[in-house]
LUMMI-359258 format. One record per residue (C-alpha): residue number from 0; x, z, y. Coordinates in steps of 0.1 Angstrom, whole numbers, padded with zeros to 4 digits, m for minus. Layout:
% LUMMI-359258
ATOM   nr      X      Z      Y
ATOM  NUM      X      Z      Y
...
% end
This chain:
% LUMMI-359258
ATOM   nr      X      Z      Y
ATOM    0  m0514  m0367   0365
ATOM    1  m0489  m0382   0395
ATOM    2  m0514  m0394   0420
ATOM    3  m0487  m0411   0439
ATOM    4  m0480  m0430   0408
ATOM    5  m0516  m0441   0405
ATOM    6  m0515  m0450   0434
ATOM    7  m0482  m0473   0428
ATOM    8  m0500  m0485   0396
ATOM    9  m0527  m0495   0413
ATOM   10  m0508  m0516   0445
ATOM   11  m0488  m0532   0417
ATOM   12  m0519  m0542   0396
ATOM   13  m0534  m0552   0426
ATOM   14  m0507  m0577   0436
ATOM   15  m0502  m0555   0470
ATOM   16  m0461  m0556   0462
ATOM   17  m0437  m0575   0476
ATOM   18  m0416  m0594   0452
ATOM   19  m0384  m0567   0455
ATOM   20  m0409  m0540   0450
ATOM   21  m0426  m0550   0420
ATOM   22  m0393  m0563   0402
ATOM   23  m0383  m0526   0405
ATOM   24  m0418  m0513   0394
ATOM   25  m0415  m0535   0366
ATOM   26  m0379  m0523   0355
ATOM   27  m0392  m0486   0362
ATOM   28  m0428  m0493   0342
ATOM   29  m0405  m0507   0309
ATOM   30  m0393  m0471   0305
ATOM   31  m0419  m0442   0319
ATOM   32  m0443  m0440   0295
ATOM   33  m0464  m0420   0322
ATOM   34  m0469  m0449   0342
ATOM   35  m0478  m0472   0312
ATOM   36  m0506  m0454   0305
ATOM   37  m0516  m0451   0341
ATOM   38  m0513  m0489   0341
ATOM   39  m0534  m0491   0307
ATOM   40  m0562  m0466   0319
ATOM   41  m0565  m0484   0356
ATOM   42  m0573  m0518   0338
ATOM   43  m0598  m0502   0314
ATOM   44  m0616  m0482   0342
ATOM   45  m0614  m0514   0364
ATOM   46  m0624  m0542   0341
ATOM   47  m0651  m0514   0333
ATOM   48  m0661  m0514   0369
ATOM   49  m0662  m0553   0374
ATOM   50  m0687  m0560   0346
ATOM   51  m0712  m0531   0357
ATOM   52  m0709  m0550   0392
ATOM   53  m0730  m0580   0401
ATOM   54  m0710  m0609   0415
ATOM   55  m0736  m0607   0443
ATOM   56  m0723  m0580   0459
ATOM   57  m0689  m0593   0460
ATOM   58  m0688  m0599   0500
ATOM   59  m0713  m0569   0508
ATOM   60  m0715  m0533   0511
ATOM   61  m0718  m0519   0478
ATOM   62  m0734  m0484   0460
ATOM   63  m0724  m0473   0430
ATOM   64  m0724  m0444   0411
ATOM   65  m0695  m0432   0381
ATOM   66  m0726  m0421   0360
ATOM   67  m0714  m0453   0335
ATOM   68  m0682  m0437   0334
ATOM   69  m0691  m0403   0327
ATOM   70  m0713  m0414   0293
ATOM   71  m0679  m0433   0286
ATOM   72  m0653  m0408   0292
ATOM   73  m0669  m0381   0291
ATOM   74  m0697  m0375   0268
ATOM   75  m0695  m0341   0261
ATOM   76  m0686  m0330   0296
ATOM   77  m0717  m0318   0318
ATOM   78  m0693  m0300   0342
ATOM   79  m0681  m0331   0361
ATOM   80  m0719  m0339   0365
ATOM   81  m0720  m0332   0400
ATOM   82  m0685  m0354   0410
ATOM   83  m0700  m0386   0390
ATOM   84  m0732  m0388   0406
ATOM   85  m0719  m0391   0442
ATOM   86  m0719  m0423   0458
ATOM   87  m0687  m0444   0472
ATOM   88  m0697  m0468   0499
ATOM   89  m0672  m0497   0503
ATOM   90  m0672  m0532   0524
ATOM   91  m0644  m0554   0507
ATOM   92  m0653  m0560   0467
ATOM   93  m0617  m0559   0460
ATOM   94  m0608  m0528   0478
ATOM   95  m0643  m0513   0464
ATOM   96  m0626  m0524   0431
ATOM   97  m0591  m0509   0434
ATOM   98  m0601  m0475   0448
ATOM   99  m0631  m0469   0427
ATOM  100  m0610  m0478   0399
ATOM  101  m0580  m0450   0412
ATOM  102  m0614  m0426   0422
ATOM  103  m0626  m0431   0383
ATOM  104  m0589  m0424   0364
ATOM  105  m0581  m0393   0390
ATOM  106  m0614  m0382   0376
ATOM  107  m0604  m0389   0340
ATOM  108  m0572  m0370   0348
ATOM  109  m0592  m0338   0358
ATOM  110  m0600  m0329   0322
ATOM  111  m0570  m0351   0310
ATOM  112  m0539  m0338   0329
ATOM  113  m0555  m0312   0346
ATOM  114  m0543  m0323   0385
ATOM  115  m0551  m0286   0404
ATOM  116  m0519  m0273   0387
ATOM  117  m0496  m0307   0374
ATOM  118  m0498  m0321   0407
ATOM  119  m0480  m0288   0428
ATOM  120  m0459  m0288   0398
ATOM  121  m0447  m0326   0404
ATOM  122  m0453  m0322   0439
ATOM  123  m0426  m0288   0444
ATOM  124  m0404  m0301   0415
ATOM  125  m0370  m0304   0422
ATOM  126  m0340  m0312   0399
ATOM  127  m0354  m0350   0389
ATOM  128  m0316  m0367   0391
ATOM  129  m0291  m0353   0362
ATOM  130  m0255  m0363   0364
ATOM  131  m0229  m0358   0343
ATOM  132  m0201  m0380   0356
ATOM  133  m0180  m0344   0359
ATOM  134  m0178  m0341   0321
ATOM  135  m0162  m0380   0314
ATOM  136  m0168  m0407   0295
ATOM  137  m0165  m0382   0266
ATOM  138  m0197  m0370   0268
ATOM  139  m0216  m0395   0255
ATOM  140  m0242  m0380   0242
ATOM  141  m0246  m0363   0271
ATOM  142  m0244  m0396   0292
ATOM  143  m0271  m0409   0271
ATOM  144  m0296  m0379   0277
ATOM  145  m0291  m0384   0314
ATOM  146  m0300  m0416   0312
ATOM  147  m0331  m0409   0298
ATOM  148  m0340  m0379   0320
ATOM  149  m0331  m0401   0352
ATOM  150  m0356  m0431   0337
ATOM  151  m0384  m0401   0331
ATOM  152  m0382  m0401   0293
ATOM  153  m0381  m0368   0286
ATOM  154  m0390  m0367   0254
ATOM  155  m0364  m0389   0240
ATOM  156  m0340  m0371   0266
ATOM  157  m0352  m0337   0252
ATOM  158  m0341  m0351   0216
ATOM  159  m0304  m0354   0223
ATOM  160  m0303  m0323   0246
ATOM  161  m0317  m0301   0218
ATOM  162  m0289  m0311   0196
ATOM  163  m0266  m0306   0218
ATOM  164  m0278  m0268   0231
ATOM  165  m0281  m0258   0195
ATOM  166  m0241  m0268   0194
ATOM  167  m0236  m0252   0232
ATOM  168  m0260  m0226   0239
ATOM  169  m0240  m0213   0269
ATOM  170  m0234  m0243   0289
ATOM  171  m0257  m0239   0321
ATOM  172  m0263  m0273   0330
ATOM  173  m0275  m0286   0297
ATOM  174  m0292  m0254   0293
ATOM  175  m0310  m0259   0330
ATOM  176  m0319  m0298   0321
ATOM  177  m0325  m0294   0288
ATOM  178  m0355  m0265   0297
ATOM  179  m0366  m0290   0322
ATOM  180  m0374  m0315   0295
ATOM  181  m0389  m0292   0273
ATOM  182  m0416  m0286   0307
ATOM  183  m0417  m0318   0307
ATOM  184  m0431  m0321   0274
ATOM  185  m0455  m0290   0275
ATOM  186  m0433  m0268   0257
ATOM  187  m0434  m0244   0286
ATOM  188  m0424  m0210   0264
ATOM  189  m0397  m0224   0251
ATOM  190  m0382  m0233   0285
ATOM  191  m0388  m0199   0299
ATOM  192  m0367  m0186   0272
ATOM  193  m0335  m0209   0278
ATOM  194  m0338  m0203   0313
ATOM  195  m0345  m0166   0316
ATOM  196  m0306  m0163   0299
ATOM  197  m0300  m0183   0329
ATOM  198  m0316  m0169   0355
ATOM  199  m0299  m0137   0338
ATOM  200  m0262  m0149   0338
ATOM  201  m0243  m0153   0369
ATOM  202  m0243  m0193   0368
ATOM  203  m0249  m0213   0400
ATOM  204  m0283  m0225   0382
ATOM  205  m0297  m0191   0383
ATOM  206  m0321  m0191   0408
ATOM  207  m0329  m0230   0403
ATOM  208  m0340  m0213   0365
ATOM  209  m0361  m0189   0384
ATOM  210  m0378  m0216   0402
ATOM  211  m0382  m0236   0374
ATOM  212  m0398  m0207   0353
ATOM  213  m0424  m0204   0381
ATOM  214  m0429  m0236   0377
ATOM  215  m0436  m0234   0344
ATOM  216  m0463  m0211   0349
ATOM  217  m0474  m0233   0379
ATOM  218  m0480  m0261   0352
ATOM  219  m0500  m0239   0332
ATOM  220  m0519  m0227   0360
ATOM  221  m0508  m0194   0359
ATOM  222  m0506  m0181   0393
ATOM  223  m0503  m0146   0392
ATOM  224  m0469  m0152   0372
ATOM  225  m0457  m0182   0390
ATOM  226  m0458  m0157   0423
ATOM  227  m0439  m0131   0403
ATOM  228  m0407  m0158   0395
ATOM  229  m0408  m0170   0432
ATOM  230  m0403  m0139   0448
ATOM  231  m0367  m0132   0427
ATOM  232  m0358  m0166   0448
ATOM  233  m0340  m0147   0476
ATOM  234  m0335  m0162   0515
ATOM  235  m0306  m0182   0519
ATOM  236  m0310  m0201   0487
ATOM  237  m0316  m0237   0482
ATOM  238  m0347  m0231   0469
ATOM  239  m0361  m0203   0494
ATOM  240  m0381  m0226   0516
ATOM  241  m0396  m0245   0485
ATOM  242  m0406  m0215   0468
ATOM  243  m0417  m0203   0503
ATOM  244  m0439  m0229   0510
ATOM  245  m0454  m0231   0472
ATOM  246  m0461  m0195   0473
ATOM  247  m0486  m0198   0497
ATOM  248  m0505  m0228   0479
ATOM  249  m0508  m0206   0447
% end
């Protein structure tokens, strides 16, 4: 899970936008399916909240426990007993309301997106622009793909891009996004094998593929190998400082 965009979701549904702001959210929200689910889990975990909540308490300081929650959401899981049972305190009902409400889906999303290794992996990923003006107007498949990829549909952007590699196999920059897409979508061996033939070739994506391989293993929690790709990332390369500095979170 994205906690920043939770925490976007949850200004938005909270009416905490300006007017600019949310038009954009709104534009943005129309094609990342991340952040419509987001959106759909917040209202089920708040509207949850508001009817377990007396109307008393409204304009005092509240305690409440996610114990509801947990026989909800998680029936068969005792090992978040001791995370649901701990009290938030709050003064505002509304505030009580939006954060309890971000507290309860981050919870959800630590047995449903597993946060401890997708949030370094959004957190150190690079690469989230594609552009492909330098090919023309030609390209529009291509074009197309990009588009998607730039909007956060990766899965529709993966699609195109997979035709296309079967077709071009050697080209390193559809190679390079098209492995990213197939992160995106959990289909983390089969990235590592498109961009290992990068990272072996002599293309100026090779050690973008090496940092994207650890980052494959990042998303899959796999520290021990995800230390192993970021050492081949040598000084003076974009991507040093980055691996650098995510080495010594692993």
């Amino acid at each position: 899970m994205n906690e920043e965009k939770l925490l976007t979701v949850a200004r938005y549904l909270e009416g905490d936008m300006e007017l600019q702001e949310k038009q954009e959210f709104e534009i943005q929200l129309e094609k990342d399916t991340e952040l419509q689910n987001l959106v759909t889990e917040y209202n089920d975990v708040h509207e949850t909240l508001k009817m377990k909540i007396a109307p008393s308490v409204a304009d005092k300081e509240v305690a409440v426990t996610l114990s509801d929650l947990n026989q909800k959401y998680f029936k068969e899981t005792r090992q978040i007993e001791s995370l649901v049972k701990s009290e938030v305190k709050v003064v505002s009902f509304k505030s009580y309301l939006k954060w309890i409400s971000v507290a309860a889906v981050l919870v959800i999303g630590l047995f449903v997106w597993a946060p401890w290794s997708s949030g370094l992996y959004g957190k150190y990923a690079i690469s989230r622009q594609m552009s492909v003006a330098e090919r023309g107007d030609s390209a529009g498949a291509l074009v197309k793909a990009a588009e998607l990829y730039n909007a956060g549909d990766y899965d529709k952007a993966r699609k195109i891009m997979q035709k296309e590699y079967m077709s071009n196999p050697q080209d390193p920059l559809l190679s390079y996004y098209f492995s990213i897409t197939l992160i995106e979508n959990s289909q983390e061996h089969e990235a590592r094998t498109v961009l290992a033939k990068l990272y072996e070739g002599e293309s100026a994506f090779k050690y973008d593929a090496a940092y994207y391989i650890a980052l494959s293993y990042v998303k899959q929690d796999n520290k021990k190998d995800a230390l192993n790709w970021l050492s081949k990332i040598p000084e003076g390369t974009a991507n040093y400082e980055k691996a650098k500095e995510l080495s010594s979170k692993l």
